[in-house]
C-alpha positions in Angstrom: -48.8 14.4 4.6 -50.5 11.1 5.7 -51.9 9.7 8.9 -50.7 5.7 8.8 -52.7 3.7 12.0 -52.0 0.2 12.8 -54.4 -1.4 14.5 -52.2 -5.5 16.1 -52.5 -7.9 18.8 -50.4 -6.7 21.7 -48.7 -10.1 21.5 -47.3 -8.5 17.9 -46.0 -4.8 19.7 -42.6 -6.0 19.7 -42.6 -6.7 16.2 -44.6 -3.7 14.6 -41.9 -1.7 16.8 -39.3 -3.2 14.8 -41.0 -2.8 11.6 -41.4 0.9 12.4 -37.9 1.9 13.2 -36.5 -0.5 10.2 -38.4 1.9 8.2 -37.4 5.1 9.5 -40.7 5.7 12.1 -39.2 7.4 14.8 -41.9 9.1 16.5 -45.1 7.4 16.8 -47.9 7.4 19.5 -49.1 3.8 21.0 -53.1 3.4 22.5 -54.0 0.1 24.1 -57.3 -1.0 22.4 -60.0 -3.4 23.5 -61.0 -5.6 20.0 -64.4 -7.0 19.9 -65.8 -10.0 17.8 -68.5 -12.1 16.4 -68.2 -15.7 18.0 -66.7 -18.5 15.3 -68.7 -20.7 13.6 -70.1 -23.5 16.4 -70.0 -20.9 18.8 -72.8 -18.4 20.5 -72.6 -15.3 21.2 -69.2 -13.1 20.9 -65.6 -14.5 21.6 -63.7 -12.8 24.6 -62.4 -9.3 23.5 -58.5 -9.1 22.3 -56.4 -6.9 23.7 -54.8 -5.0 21.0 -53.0 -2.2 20.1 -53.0 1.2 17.7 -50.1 3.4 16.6 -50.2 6.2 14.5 -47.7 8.7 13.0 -48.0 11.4 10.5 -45.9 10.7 7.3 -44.7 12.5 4.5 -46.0 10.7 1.4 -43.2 8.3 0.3 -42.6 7.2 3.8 -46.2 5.8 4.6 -46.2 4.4 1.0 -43.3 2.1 2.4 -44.4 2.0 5.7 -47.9 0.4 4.0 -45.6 -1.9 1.9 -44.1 -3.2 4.6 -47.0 -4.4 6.6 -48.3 -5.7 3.1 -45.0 -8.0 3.1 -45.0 -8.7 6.9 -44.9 -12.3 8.0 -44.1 -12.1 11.8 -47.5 -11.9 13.2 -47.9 -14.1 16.4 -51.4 -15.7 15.0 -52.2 -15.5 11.4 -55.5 -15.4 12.1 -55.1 -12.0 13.0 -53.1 -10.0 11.1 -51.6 -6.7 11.5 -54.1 -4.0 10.1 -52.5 -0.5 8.3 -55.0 2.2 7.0 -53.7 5.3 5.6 -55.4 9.0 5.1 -54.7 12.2 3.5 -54.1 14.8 6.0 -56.0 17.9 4.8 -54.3 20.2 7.1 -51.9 20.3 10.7 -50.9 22.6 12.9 -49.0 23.2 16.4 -50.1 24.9 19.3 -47.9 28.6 19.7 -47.6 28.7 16.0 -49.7 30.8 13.8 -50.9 29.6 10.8 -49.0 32.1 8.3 -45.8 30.9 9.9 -46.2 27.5 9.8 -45.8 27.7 5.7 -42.3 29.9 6.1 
């Protein structure tokens, strides 16, 4: 099992929801972010904070291997600049409350 997070502008939520359910992501959870920055060259100080987005799902392998491909291959970004971000992990263990850990592997 993997954890896949994506980290976008909120301008790009409509897309990255499209991306997930063209690729089978049906159950995700959505966190509004506040992104902070270095200013650009020229300027002081750091650039007004983006407001952007994270989703996360758990995934069973193959799934967030495509899901990562995908956001590899994805050209619908709003600003280029700023790009739509994946990051995957291996998920060591999961459970659910009410269950007890022998039955979960039944």
């Amino acid at each position: 099992m993997k954890l896949v997070a994506l980290l976008y502008l909120e301008e790009d939520a409509p897309s990255v929801a499209k991306l997930l359910k063209e690729h089978g992501v049906m159950a995700y959870s959505r966190l509004p972010l506040e992104g902070h920055g270095a200013g650009m060259k020229g300027w002081l100080g750091e650039v007004a904070p983006y407001q952007s987005h994270m989703d996360f799902a758990l995934l069973a392998a193959e799934k967030a291997e495509e899901l990562m491909e995908a956001v590899a291959r994805c050209d619908r970004c709003q600003d280029s600049r700023h790009p739509i971000h994946a990051l995957q992990v291996d998920v060591e263990k999961a459970v659910q409350s009410g269950v007890s850990i022998s039955n979960l592997n039944k």
